[in-house]
C-alpha positions in Angstrom: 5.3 8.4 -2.3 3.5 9.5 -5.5 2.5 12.3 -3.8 5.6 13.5 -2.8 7.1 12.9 -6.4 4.4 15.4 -7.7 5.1 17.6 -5.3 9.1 17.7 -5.5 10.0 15.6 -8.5 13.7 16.9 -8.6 14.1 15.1 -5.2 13.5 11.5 -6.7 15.7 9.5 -9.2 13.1 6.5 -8.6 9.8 5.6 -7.3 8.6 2.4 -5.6 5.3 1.7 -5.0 4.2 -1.1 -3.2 0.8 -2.5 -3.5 -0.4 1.1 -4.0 -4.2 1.6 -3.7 -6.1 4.5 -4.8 -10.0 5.0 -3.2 -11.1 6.3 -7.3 -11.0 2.7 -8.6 -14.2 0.9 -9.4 -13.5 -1.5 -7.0 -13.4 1.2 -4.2 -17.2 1.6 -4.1 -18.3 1.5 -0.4 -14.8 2.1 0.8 -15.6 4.7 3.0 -18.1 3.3 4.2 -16.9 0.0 5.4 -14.3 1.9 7.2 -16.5 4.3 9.0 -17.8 0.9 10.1 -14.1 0.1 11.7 -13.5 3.5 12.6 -16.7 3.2 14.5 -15.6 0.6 16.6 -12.4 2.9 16.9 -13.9 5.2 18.4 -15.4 2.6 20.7 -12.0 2.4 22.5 -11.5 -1.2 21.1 -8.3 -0.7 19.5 -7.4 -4.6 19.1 -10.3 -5.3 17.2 -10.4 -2.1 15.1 -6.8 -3.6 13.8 -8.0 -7.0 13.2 -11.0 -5.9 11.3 -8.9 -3.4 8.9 -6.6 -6.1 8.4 -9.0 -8.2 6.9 -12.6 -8.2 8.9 -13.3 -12.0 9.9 -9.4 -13.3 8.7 -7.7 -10.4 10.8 -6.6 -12.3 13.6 -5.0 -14.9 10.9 -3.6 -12.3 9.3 -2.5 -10.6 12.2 -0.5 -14.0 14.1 0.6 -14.3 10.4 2.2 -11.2 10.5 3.4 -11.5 14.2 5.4 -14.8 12.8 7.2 -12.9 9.6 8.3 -9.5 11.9 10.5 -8.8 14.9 9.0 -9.6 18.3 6.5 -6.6 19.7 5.2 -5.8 16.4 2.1 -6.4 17.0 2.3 -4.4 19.8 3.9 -1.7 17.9 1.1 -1.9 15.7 -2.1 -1.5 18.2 -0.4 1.4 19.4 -0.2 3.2 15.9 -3.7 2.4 15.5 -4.9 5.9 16.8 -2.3 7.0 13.8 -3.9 5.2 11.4 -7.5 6.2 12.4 -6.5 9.7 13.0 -4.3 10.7 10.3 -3.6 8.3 7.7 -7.1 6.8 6.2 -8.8 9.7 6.4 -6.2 11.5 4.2 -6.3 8.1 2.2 -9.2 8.7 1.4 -9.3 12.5 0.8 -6.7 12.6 -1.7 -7.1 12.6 -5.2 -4.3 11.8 -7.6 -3.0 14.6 -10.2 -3.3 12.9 -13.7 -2.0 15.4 -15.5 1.0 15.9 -13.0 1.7 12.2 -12.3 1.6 11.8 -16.8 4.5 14.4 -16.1 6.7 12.3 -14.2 9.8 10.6 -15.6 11.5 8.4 -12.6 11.9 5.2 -13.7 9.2 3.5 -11.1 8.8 -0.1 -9.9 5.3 -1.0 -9.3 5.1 -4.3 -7.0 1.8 -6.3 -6.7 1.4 -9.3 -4.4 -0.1 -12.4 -7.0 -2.8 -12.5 -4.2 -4.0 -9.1 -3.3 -7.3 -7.5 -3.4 -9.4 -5.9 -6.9 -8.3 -2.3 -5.4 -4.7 -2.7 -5.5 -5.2 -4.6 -8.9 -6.9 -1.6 -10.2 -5.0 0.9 -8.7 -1.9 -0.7 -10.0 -3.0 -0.4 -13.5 -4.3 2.9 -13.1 -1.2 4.2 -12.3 1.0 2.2 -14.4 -1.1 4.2 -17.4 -0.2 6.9 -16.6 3.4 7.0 -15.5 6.0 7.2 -18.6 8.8 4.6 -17.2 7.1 1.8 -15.0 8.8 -1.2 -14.7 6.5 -4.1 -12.6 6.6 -7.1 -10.1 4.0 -9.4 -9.3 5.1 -11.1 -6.5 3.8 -14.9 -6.2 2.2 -16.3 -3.0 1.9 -13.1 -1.4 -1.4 -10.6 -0.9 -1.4 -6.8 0.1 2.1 -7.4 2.6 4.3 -8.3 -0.2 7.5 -7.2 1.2 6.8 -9.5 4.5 4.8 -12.4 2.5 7.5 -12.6 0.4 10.6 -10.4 1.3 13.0 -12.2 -0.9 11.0 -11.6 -3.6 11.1 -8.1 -3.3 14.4 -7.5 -2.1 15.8 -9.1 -5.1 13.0 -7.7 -7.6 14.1 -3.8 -5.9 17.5 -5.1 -6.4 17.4 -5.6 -9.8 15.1 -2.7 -11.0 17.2 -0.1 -8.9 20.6 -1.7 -11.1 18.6 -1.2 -14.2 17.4 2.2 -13.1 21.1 3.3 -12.2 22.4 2.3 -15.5 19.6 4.6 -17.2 
């Protein structure tokens, strides 16, 4: 989403960014290579577990029958079968990217930033990272609920995008 903003900024009244993370944050040391660890095991053909251990390595199957509860039946399934998506396209350009300072100080969208109460260093430091450097940023820190905010705690969110997107529609 930030991204894109930089890239077209004319296209966005708003920005939302949920739990963002950014691999240039102190607490992003190793990143890569704990998930050339995963992506290893990838590769191995053993999707399932590949899932489960970027969902949280030893707590992934908790997380991932925690997750099964909140959403729609098959999306779990739905989820091992973007895993190839994920390993393929997505953390690797995760990874690759490197944010514009000077372009993202440029942008003027009133933006919500949303943090789970519970998440991880990186999304705490990316969070204020970016919240630095954007001109209008609003936030939410969303109690009782880690780096899946908006299905931890979708109420919370719902009416905390509610709210900011009346505020931001009034500016």
């Amino acid at each position: 989403m930030l991204q894109a903003a930089i890239d077209a900024p004319g296209r966005f009244t708003t920005m939302t960014l949920l739990e963002p993370g950014m691999f240039t944050v102190p607490s992003a040391t190793g990143m890569d290579e704990a998930m050339a660890a995963i992506a290893r095991v990838f590769e191995s053909g053993d999707h399932r577990q590949a899932m489960l251990l970027f969902l949280g390595g030893g707590r992934g199957a908790d997380t991932m029958t925690r997750l099964e509860e909140e959403l729609p039946d098959g999306a779990g399934e739905r989820a091992l079968a973007d895993v190839p998506a994920l390993f393929g396209l997505d953390l690797p350009a995760g990874s690759a990217w490197e944010l514009d300072e000077h372009a993202a100080r440029s942008l003027r969208q009133p933006t919500l930033l949303v943090l789970g109460s519970d998440t991880g260093p990186i999304y705490r430091e990316s969070n204020t990272a970016i919240a630095n450097l954007l001109a209008n940023v609003e936030q939410l820190q969303v109690g009782g609920a880690g780096h899946f905010v908006h299905i931890e705690q979708p109420e919370q969110v719902a009416e905390g995008l509610a709210s900011f997107l009346k505020r931001a529609a009034i500016a």
